[in-house]
C-alpha angles and dihedrals in degrees: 000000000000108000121211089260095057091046088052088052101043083050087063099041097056086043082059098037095050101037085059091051105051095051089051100097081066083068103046092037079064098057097029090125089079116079116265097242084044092060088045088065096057087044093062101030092051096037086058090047096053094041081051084063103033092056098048090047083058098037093227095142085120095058094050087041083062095048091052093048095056103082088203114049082047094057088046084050094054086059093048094045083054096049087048097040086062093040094056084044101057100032083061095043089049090045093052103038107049103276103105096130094047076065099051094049092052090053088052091048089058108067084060098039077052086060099047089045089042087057095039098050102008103055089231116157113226120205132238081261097045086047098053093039085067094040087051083055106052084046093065091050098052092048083049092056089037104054102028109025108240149104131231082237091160095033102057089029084070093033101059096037093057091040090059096044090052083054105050094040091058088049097053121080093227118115118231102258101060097031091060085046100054097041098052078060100053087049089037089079095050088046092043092053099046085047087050112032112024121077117302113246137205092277105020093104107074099196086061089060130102108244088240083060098049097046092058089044096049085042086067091087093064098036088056105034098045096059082045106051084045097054093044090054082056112044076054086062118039148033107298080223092043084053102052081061082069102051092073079086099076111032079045096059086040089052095057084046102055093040101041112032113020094035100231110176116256094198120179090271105059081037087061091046101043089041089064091039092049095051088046094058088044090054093047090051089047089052094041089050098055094040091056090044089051089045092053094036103112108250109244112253127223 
């Protein structure tokens, strides 16, 4: 049972993990002269060298050592370091090569496909405006695949992955830290075969590298395990649907970025598809609002 204290804490935690996250594309735009998977590589080799420290500074070996010993929630690790592994993949391919604001939609998809998953596996009620949120959503998808032909690949790619790995990692009894840790190693010998034994690139050879170069790359491993460690803490602490209301801060800060900076195109087809997935977050906050109100208002008393 979550106490006032740890909802407070997960609260701050999602506001981190999602205000890193959203800035991100400022990172990887800096660096979007490396190859995606190049840059996935770093993601996953540095990310297993700061947890390494992190942990030993904490002295949490023990607690790794346990997950490793349980055949089963290593097995279900190995899914969700897979399902990471293509989510950090593709959100760096879409950043550096114009579809931004495929991202961010698909960051805006996910609190509502929260919802759906939280109902599905969760047994988490949703209520008439939750119900038709997500029916608002996939409305807009389907007009989007209808009128003009196409589908929101990118968008819902993202979407779904990281809504699976949310899931899995609320269901499983492994705390953040570790978690994160285990599964960048399962991921560190795909990363370190595709660095040693597939073409060189441009910028594979390290020692070829400016020092301005090295130290972002290397830099990967704290832009990408801090918003993590921070969403994970939270998902531990609160709702899986109280968490997706979290998650407009993201897309919302890639949106701006996309837009406004980077000057990604918002042509009449992505404006008919965010505006259905906007009114269906709006819906779902509107809802979300009223149902907390009636849950704090005081029970009359006879």
């Amino acid at each position: 049972m979550t106490t006032d204290s740890s909802v407070k804490q997960g609260y701050m935690y999602a506001t981190l993990a999602f205000l890193m996250w959203g800035l991100a594309p400022i990172y990887f735009k800096s660096i979007e002269q490396v190859d995606a998977l190049e840059i996935l590589v770093h993601r996953v080799i540095w990310s297993v060298v700061f947890i390494f420290i992190v942990i030993s500074l904490r002295n949490n070996w023990d607690k790794v050592r346990k997950v490793l010993s349980n055949t089963k929630l290593l097995m279900m690790l190995v899914v969700t370091a897979l399902l990471l592994g293509f989510n950090w993949g593709l959100f760096i391919w879409a950043v550096n090569n114009g579809y931004m604001l495929d991202a961010s939609l698909g960051y805006y998809i996910n609190p509502l496909l929260n919802v759906f998953l939280g109902m599905l596996f969760l047994s988490e009620k949703l209520r008439l405006g939750q119900k038709i949120a997500v029916l608002l959503a996939s409305t807009g998808v389907v007009i989007q695949l209808i009128t003009f032909g196409s589908f929101p690949y990118i968008a819902l790619s993202l979407a779904c992955s990281f809504a699976i790995y949310g899931l899995l990692r609320k269901k499983m009894a492994v705390e953040s830290l570790p978690g994160i840790f285990i599964e960048s190693l399962i991921l560190l010998p795909l990363a370190l075969g595709y660095w040693f034994f597939l073409a060189p690139s441009a910028t594979s050879n390290m020692f070829d590298n400016t020092l301005s170069l090295n130290a972002l790359l290397i830099a990967a491993g704290i832009v990408t395990t801090l918003p993590l460690l921070s969403f994970t803490a939270a998902a531990k602490r609160l709702p899986y649907s109280t968490l997706g209301f979290f998650q407009y801060i993201g897309p919302s800060l890639m949106f701006i970025l996309a837009v406004m900076f980077y000057g990604e195109e918002f042509d009449i087809e992505r404006v008919i598809t965010f505006a259905f997935i906007w009114g269906a977050l709006l819906l779902f906050s509107l809802d979300s609002l009223r149902a907390s109100k009636i849950k704090k208002s005081p029970v009359p008393q006879n």
